[in-house]
N, C-alpha and C positions, 0 to 999 in steps of 0.2 A: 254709310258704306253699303254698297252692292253687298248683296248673300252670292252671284259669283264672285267676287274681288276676294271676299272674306276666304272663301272655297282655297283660291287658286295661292291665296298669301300663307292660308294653313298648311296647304301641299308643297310650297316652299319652302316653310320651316322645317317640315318632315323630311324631307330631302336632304337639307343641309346638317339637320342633324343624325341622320343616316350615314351620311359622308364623313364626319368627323369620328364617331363611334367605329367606323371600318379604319379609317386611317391612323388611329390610336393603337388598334389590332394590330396591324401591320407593321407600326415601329414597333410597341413592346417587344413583338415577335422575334426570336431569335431566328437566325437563319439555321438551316440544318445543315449539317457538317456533311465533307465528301467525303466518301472513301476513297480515295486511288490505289488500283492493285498493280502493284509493281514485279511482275516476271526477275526474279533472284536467279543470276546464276550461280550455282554453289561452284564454292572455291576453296582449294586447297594449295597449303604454303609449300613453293617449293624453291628448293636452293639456283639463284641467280649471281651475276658477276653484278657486284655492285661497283664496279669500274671498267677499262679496259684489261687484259688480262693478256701479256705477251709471251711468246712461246717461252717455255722453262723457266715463267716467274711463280714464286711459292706464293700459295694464298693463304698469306697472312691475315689476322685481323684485318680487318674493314674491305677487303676487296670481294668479300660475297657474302649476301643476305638473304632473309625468305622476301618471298614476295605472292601475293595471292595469285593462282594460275586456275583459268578454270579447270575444273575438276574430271570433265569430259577429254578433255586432249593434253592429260597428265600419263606420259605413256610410261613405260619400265624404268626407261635410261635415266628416267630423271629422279633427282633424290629430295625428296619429300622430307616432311618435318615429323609424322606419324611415324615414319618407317626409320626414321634417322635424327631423332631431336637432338643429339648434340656434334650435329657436321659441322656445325660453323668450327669448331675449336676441335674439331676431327682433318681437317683439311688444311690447318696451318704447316702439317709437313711432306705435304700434297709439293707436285709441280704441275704447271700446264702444259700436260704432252704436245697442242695447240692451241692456238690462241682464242680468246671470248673476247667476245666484244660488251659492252654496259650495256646490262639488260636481259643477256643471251642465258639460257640453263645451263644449270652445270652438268656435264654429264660424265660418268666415273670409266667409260673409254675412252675420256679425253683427259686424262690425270695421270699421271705415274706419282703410284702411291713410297711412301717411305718402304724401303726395304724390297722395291723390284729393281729389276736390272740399272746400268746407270744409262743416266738420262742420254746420254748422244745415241747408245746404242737402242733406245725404245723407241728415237722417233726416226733412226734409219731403214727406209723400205725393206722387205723381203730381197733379198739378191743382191744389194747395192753395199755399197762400203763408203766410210765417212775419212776422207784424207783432207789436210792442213795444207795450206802453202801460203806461202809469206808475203804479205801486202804490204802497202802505204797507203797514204790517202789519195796520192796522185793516183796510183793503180787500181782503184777502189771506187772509181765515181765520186769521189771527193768528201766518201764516209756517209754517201745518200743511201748505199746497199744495206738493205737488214737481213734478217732470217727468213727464209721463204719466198726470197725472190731471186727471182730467176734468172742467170748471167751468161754473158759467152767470156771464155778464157781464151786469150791472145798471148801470145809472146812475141815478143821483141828480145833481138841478140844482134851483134855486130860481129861482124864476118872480119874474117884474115883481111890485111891488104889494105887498100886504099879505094876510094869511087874515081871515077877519070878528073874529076873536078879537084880533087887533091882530100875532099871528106873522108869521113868516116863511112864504111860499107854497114850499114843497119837495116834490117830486113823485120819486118812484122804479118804475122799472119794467125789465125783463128784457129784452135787448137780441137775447143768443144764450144758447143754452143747447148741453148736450153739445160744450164745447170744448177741443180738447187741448193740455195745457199744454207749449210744450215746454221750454223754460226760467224759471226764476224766479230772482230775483235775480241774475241771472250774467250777464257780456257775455263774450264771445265775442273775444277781439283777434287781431292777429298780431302775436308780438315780432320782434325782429331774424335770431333762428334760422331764424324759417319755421313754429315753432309755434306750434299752436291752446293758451291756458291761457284757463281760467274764472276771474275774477275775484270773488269773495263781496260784492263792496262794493258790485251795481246795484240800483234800485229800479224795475227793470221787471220783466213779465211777457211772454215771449215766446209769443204763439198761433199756432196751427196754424189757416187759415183758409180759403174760398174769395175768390177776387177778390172778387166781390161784397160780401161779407160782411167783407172787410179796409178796402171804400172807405169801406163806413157806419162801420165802428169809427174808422177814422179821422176822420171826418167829426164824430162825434159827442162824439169824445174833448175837445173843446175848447170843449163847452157845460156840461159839468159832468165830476163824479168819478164813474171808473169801480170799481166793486168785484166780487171775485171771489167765486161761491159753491162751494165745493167739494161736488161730487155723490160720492154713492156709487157704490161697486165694481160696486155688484149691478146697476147700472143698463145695465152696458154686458155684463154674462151672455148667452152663447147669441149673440152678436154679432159679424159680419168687421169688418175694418177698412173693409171695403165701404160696408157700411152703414151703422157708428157713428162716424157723421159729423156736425158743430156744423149747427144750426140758427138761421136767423135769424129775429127776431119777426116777425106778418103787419106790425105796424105799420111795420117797416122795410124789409119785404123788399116792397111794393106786392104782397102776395094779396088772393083776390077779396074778401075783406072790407074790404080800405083801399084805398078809391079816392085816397089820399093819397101813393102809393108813401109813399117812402122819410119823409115828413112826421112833425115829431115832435107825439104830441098832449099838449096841457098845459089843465092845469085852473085858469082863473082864477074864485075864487066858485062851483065848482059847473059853469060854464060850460065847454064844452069847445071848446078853436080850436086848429089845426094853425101848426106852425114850419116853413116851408121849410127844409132843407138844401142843396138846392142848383136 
């Protein structure tokens, strides 16, 4: 054998055994660990509706819990676990002044606590007054109406006399409109404890009203049957509590169209003549 051949066969072995000593290295070799740094938002527990939550139900056991809230946009209203560790079992004689929705904070001016005024009178606006009148389900949108939404009241009554056709003379017309409902079917008692329960068994409708506007409903409630028309959502969009406020008709409210104030007008034969109320 050639002294090159010999040369080039020894630089071969050297190499491959070069390459195996590295490759040995390299599996033994443990790989080196990551670190990943993870940005923590710090969080703090604070009290949520762990359900739906409808106006003037008591939050009993399990309808609210803590829940982690970042810590950053934890403001006053909200009731924390630091500042208040035993709310959950502090709130079972709690009502919802208005409603939560699952998920939403609790917030303590949104509660009528045990021992403040009674519940119809906490959640009736500033100036307004909360008066009853007598429903069915036919008069009632068919029992689709809840608390907080917002209706026009019509009456329907049937007039003296006969229609030319030999009928019955029955007249229907729009009393108020945009009115807030604030109970329906539900009275309100106090039992022997000293608490507020709703009862499912009443056939009124509880409204949000002005004086005014409570004397005529009153007034008129007992010339015929009152029925409720439920308005849409959309109607009260883009609106304060300010402003989206019930409306009475000119017929009843004496605007400068009805020299009649409060006068109901009824059509006998086409003819039209006013009803005093009062």
């Amino acid at each position: 054998m050639s002294k090159m051949r010999i040369i080039i066969l020894a630089a071969a072995v050297g190499s491959a055994a070069m390459a195996a000593m590295l490759a040995n290295g390299m599996i033994g070799k443990k790989p080196e660990k990551q670190v990943v740094e993870v940005n923590k938002v710090e969080t703090i527990p604070v009290l949520v509706a762990a359900k739906d939550i409808g106006l003037g139900d008591k939050l009993v056991a399990g309808t609210v819990i803590w829940k982690d809230w970042p810590k950053a946009n934890v403001t006053g209203s909200m009731i924390t676990q630091d500042a208040m560790p035993d709310a959950i079992s502090a709130m079972e004689k709690n009502r919802a002044r208005s409603a939560f929705a699952s998920g939403e904070t609790i917030m303590e001016q949104k509660l009528l606590k045990a021992g403040d005024a009674g519940f119809m009178s906490a959640i009736v606006r500033k100036g307004m007054r909360a008066i009853s009148v007598g429903i069915s389900v036919t008069s009632s949108a068919g029992g689709f109406i809840l608390p907080n939404d917002k209706v026009d009241v019509l009456l329907t009554r049937q007039l003296d006399g006969q229609s030319p056709s030999g009928g019955k003379n029955v007249v229907s017309e729009t009393v108020l409109t945009n009115v807030r409902v604030l109970a329906i079917n539900q009275t309100y008692k106090q039992d022997p404890t000293g608490e507020k329960v709703a009862l499912e068994d009443g056939k009124t409708a509880t409204l949000e009203l002005t004086p005014q506007q409570a004397e005529v409903i009153s007034t008129i409630e007992s010339v015929g049957e009152l029925s409720l028309a439920l308005r849409s959502i959309a109607d009260s969009e883009g609106k304060t509590p300010d402003t989206d406020l019930p409306a009475l008709s000119d017929r009843f409210s004496g605007g400068k169209n009805n020299k009649k104030g409060t006068d109901l007008m009824i059509m006998r034969y086409g003819v039209p003549s006013y009803t005093a109320y009062r």
